[in-house]
C-alpha positions as CSV (number, residue, x, y, z in Angstrom):
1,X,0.0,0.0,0.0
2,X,1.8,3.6,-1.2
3,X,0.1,6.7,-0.4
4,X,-0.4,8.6,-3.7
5,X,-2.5,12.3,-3.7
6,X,-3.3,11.0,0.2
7,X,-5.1,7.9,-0.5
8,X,-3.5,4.7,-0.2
9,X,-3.7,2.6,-3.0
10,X,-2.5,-1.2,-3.6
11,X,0.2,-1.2,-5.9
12,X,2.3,-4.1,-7.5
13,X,5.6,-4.0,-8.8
14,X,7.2,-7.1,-10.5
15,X,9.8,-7.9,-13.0
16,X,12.9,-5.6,-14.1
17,X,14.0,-3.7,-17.1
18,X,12.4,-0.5,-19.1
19,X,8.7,0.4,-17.0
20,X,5.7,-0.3,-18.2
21,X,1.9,0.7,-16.0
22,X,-1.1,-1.5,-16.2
23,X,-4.0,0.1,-15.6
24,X,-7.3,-1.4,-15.9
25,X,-11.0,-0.5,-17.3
26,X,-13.8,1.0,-15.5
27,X,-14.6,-1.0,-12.3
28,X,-11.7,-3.4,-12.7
29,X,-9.1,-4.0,-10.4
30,X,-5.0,-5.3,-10.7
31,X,-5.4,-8.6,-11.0
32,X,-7.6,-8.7,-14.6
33,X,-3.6,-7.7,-15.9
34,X,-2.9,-11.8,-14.6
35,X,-2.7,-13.1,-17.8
36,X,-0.5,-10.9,-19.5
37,X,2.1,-10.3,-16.9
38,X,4.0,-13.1,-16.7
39,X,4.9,-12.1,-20.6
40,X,6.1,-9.1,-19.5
41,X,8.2,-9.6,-16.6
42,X,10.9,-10.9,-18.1
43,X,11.4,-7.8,-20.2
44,X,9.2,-5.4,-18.4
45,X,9.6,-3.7,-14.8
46,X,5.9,-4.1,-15.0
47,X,3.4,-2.0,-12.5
48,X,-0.2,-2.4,-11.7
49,X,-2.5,-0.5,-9.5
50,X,-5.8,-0.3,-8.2
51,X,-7.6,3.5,-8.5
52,X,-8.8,5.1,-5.3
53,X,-12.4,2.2,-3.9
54,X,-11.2,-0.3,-6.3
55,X,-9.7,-3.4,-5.7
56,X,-7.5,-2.9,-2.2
57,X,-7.2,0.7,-2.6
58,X,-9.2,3.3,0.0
59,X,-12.0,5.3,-0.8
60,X,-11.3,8.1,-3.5
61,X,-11.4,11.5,-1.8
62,X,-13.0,13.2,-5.0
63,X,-14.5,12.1,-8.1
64,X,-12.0,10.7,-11.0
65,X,-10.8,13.3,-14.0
66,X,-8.8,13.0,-16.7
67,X,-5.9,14.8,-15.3
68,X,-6.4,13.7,-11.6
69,X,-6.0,10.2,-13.1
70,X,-3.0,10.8,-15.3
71,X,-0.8,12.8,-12.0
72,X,-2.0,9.7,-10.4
73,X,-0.1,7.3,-12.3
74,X,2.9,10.1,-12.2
75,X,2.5,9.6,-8.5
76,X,2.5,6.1,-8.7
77,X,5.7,6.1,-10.4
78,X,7.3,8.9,-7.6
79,X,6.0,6.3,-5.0
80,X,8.3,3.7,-6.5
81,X,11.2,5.6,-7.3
82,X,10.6,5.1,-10.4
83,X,11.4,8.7,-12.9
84,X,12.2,7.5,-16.2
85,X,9.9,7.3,-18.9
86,X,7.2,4.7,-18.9
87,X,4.9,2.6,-21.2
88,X,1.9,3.7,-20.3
89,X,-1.0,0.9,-21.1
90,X,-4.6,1.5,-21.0
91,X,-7.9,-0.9,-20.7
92,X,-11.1,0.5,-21.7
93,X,-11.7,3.9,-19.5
94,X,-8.2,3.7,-18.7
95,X,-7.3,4.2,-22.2
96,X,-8.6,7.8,-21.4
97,X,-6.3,8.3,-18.5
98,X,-3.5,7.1,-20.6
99,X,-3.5,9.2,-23.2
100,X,-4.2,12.4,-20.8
101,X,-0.9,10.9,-19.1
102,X,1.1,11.1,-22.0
103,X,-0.3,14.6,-23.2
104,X,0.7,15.7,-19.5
105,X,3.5,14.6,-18.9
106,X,5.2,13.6,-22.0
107,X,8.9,14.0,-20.6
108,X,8.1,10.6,-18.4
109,X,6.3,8.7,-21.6
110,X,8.1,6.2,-23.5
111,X,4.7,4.9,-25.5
112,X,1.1,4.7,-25.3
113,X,-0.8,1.4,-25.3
114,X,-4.7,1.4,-25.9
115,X,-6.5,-2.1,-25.4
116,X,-10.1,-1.7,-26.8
117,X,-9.7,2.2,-25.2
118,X,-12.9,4.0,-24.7
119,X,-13.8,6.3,-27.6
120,X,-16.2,9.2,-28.0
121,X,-16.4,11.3,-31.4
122,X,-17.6,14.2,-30.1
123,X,-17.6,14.2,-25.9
124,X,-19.6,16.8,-24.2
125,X,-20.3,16.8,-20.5
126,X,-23.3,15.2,-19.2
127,X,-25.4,17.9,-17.8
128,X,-25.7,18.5,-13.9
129,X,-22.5,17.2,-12.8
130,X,-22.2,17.7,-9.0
131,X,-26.1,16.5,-8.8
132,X,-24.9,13.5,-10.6
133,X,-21.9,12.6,-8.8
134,X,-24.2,13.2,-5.5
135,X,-26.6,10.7,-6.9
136,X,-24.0,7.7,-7.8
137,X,-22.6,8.6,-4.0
138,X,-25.9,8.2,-2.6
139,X,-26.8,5.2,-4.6
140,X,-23.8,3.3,-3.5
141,X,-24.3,4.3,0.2
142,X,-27.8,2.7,-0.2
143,X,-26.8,-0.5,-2.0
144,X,-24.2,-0.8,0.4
145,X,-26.7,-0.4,3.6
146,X,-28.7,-3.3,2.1
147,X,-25.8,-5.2,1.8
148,X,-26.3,-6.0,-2.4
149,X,-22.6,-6.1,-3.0
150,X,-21.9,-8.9,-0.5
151,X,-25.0,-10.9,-2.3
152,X,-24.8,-9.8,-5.6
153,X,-21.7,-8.0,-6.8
154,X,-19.3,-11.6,-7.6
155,X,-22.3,-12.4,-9.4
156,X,-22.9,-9.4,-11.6
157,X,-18.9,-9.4,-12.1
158,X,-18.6,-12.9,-13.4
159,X,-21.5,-12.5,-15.3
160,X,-20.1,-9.3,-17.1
161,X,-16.8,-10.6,-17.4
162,X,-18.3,-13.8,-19.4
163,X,-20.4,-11.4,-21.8
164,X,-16.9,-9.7,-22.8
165,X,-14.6,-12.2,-23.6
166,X,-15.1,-14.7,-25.9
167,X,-14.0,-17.4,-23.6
168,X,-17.0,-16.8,-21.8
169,X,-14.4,-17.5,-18.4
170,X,-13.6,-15.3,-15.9
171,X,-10.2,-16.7,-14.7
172,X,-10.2,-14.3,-11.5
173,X,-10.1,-16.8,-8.3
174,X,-13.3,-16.7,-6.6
175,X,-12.3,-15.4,-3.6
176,X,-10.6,-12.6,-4.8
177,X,-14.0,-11.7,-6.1
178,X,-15.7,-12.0,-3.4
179,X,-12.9,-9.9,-1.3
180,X,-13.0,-7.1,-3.7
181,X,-16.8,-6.9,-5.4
182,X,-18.4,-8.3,-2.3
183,X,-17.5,-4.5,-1.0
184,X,-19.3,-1.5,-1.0
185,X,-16.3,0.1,-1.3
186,X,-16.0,-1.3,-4.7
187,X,-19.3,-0.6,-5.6
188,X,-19.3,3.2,-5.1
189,X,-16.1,3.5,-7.1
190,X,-17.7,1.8,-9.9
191,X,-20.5,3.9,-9.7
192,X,-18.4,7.3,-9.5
193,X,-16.2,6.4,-12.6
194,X,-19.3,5.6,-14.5
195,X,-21.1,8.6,-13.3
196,X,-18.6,10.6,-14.5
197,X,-17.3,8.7,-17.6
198,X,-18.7,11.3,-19.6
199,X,-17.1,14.4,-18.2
200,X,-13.4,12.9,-18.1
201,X,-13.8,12.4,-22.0
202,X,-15.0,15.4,-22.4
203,X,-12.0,16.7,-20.2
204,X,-9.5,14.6,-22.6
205,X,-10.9,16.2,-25.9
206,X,-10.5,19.8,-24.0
207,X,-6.5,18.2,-23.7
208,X,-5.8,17.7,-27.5
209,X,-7.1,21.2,-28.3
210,X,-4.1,22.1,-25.8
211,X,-1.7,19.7,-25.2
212,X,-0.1,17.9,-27.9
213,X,1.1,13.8,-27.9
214,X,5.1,13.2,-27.1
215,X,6.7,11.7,-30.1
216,X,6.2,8.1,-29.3
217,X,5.0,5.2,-29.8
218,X,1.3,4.7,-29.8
219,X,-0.4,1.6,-30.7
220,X,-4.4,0.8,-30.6
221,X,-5.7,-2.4,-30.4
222,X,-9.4,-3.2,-31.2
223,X,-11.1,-6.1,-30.0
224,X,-12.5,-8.4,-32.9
225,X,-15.2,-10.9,-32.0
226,X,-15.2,-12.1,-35.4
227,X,-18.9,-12.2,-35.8
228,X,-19.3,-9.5,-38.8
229,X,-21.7,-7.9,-37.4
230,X,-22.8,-3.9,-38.3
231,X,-22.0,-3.1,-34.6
232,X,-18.3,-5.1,-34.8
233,X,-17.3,-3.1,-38.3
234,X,-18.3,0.4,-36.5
235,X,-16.0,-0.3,-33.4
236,X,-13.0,-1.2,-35.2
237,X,-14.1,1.9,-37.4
238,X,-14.0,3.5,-34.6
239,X,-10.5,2.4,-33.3
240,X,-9.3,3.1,-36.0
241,X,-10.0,6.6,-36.6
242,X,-8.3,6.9,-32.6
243,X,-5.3,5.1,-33.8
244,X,-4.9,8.1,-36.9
245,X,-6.0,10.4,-34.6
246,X,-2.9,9.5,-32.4
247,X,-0.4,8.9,-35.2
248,X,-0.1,5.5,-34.0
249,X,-0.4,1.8,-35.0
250,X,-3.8,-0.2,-35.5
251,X,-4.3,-3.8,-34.5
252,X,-7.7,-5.6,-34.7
253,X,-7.2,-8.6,-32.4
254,X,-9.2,-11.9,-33.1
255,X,-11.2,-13.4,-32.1
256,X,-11.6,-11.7,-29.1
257,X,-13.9,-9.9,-26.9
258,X,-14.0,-6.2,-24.7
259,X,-11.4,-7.9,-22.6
260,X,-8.1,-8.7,-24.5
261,X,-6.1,-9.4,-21.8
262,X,-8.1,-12.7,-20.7
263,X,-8.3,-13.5,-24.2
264,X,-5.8,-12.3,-26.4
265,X,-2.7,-12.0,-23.6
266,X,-0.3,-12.6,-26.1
267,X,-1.4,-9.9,-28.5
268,X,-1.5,-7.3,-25.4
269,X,2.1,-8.1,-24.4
270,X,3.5,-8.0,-27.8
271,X,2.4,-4.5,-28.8
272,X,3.9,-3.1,-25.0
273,X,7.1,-4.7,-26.0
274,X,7.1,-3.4,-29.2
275,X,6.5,-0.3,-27.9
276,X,8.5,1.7,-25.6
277,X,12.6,2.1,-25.2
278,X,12.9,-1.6,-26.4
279,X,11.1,-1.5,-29.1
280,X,11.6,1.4,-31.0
């Protein structure tokens, strides 16, 4: 546990040589990296950490933004000793945090990974804000009271988990589920990111009017369930317009499902390698 910003978050550290950050999608904690770490390792000082109410980190003490999340990862890295530049790798939401890292601090970015990143054309913030954010704070204090994550939140995990791979497994041990999504600590952070999901892309677009990408490395990978499907060709579409946007390279990965790193591991830890000091 490091304190970062004055929360305590749980942070792992493992393997040696150029860094690379793992950081996971909305509502997801460390240990959905499993798969793909022991491909890094050997190459890779590789670091994973768990935002403020998710997995074993504490409560946040303010809602998430784009550039609270990116000095958080900077912090991360101070909390380590760790100042040299970094492969920064992003999940989902966390692609959003990873590219406002980059455009923030570019001096301590050595390449941008995007696995199936979060994309929105044309962000705007959701209206109300702080009526919103005091709403998903409420909701989780009352779902917590009736004690719905302990009886439903492993549940409702596993069972999102299997709609987005193509697997259909969730490979996370079952108490570690239960220890994490069985909380209402958990709960309330999931809430809070996805109460204000649309504001922190919003915030991002606002950063590319002003802050432009480092010179490295970027490299977008879609997820490709292989089913054809109007919905399939539009995402990668979509991806791929990011990955131009970005100047960087485009992968569709298949088959596979929201979550590449359960079911493409091997396609995850190949474009971090090829991207970053290494792999220039």
């Amino acid at each position: 546990m490091l304190r970062v910003g004055g929360v305590p978050l749980h942070v792992v550290r493992e393997g040696s040589g150029p860094v690379c950050v793992l950081s996971a999608g909305l509502g997801m904690g460390w240990f959905d990296w499993e798969p793909v770490v022991p491909l890094l390792t050997p190459h890779r000082t590789v670091v994973r950490f768990d935002r403020p109410g998710l997995g074993f980190s504490a409560p946040p003490l303010e809602p998430p933004t784009a550039a609270g999340e990116a000095d958080r990862i900077a912090g991360v890295l101070d909390a380590l000793g760790l100042d040299g530049p970094a492969t920064v790798v992003g999940h989902s939401l966390a692609g959003f945090h990873a590219e406002a890292f980059a455009r923030l601090h570019p001096q301590r970015t050595a390449g941008v990974v995007l696995v199936d990143g979060s994309v929105e054309e044309a962000p705007r913030p959701a209206p109300a804000r702080e009526l919103r954010t005091t709403a998903a704070q409420a909701r989780g204090r009352v779902l917590a009271a009736a004690g719905l994550p302990r009886a439903l939140g492993p549940a409702l995990r596993r069972l999102t988990v299997r709609a987005s791979s193509v697997s259909r497994q969730d490979p996370a041990p079952a108490d570690l589920v239960r220890r994490t999504y069985g909380t209402g600590r958990v709960a309330r952070a999931l809430l809070m990111e996805n109460a204000r999901y649309r504001d922190v892309a919003a915030e991002l677009a606002a950063l590319r009017e002003s802050r432009p990408m480092p010179p490295v490395p970027v490299s977008v990978l879609a997820a490709s369930p292989g089913t054809g499907s109007w919905l399939e060709r539009r995402w990668l579409e979509r991806q791929r317009a990011l990955a131009e946007r970005l100047d960087g390279r485009f992968e569709a990965v298949a088959p596979a499902g929201h979550l590449l790193m359960y079911d493409r591991p091997q396609a995850v830890a190949a474009a971090v390698l090829a991207t970053g000091p290494a792999g220039r």
